[in-house]
C-alpha positions as CSV (number, residue, x, y, z in Angstrom):
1,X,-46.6,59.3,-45.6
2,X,-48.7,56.4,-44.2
3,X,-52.1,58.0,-45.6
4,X,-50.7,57.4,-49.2
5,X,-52.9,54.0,-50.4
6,X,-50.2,52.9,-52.8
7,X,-47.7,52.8,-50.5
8,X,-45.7,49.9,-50.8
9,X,-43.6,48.2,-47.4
10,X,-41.3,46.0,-47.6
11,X,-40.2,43.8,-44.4
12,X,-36.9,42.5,-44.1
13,X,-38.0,38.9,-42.5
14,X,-35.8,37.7,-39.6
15,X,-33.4,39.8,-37.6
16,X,-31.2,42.7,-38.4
17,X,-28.4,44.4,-36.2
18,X,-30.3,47.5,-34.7
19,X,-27.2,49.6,-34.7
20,X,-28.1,50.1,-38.0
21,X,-28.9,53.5,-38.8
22,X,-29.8,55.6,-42.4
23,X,-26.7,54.4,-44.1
24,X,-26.5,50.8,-42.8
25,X,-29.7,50.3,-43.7
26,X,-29.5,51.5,-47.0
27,X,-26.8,49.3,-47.9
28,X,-28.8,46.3,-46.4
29,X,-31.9,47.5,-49.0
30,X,-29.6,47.8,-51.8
31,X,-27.2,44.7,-51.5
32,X,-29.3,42.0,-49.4
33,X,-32.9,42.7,-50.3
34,X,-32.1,44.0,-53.7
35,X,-34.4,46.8,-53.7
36,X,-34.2,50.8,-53.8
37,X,-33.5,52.6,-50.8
38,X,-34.7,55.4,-53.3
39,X,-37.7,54.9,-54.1
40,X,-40.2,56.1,-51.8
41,X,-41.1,52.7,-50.0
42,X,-41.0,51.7,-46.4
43,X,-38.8,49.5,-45.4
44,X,-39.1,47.5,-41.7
45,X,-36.9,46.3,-40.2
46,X,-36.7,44.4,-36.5
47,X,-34.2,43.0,-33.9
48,X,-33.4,39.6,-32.5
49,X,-35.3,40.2,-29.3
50,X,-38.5,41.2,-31.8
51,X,-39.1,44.7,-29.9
52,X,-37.3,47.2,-31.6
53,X,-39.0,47.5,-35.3
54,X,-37.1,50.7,-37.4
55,X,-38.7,52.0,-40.6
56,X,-36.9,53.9,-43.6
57,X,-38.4,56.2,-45.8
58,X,-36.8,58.8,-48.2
59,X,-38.8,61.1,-49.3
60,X,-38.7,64.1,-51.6
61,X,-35.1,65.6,-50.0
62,X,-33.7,63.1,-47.3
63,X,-34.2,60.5,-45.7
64,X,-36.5,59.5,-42.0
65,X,-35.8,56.6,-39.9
66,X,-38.6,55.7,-37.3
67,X,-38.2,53.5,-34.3
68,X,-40.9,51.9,-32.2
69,X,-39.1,49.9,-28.9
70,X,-41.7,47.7,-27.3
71,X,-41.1,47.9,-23.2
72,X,-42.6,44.7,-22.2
73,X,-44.1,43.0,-25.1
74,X,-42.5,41.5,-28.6
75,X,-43.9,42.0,-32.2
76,X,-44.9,39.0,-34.2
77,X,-42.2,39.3,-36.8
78,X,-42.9,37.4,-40.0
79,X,-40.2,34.6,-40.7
80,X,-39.8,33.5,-44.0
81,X,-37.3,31.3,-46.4
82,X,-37.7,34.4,-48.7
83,X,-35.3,37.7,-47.1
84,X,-38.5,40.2,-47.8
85,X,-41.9,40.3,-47.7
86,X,-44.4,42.7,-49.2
87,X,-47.0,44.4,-47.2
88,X,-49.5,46.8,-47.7
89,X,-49.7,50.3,-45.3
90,X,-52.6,48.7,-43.3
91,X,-50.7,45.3,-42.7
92,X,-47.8,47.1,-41.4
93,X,-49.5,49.3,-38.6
94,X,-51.5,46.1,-37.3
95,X,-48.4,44.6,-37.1
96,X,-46.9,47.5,-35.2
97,X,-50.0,47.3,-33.1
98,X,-49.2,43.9,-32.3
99,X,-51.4,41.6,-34.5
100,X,-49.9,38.8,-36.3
101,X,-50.1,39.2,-39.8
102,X,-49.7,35.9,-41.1
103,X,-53.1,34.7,-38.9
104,X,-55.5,37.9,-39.8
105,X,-58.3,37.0,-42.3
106,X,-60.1,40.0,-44.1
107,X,-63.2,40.0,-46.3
108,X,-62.8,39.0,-49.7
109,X,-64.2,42.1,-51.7
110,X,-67.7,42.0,-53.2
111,X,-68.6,42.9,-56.7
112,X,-72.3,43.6,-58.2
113,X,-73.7,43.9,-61.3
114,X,-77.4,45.0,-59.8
115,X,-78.4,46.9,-56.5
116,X,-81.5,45.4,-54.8
């Protein structure tokens, strides 16, 4: 799942009621974020207290719901006037690993005509 480079994530900014589960969620992609639940993307989710993130993925017959609970620590959850953000695979496992996506600076990539 995660080693497929066009994966596309989606993060619901702000808080969401972690009793959730598969169909709550689902509803929440379709009605609020006004996505597809169907369509093969991940889509994060996180709590009030910022230590419980849940993931949702369908793949090719049903869907998987992944939970990662923090015991001491919180994630640095985006906020944002928008209700989703987009992220790339490698932006959401920093952020899982605790990096702050919004700070995190990476190397503009480099394009030559010649080798030396």
């Amino acid at each position: 799942m995660l080693s497929d480079v066009n994966l596309k994530v989606y993060l619901a900014t702000g808080s969401t009621d972690m009793r959730k589960s598969i169909n709550g969620l689902s509803i929440l992609i379709s009605e609020c974020l006004e996505l597809n639940p169907l369509s093969g993307n991940l889509f994060a989710f996180c709590n009030r207290k910022k230590n419980i993130i849940k993931i949702l993925y369908r793949d090719r017959n049903g869907f998987c719901l992944f939970q990662k609970r923090l015991e001491k620590h919180r994630f640095p959850w985006p906020g944002s006037k928008e209700h989703v953000l987009a992220l790339g695979r490698r932006e959401l496992l920093w952020l899982m690993e605790g990096l702050d996506i919004r700070n995190l600076k990476e190397h503009k990539p480099l394009k030559f005509n010649t080798v030396y």
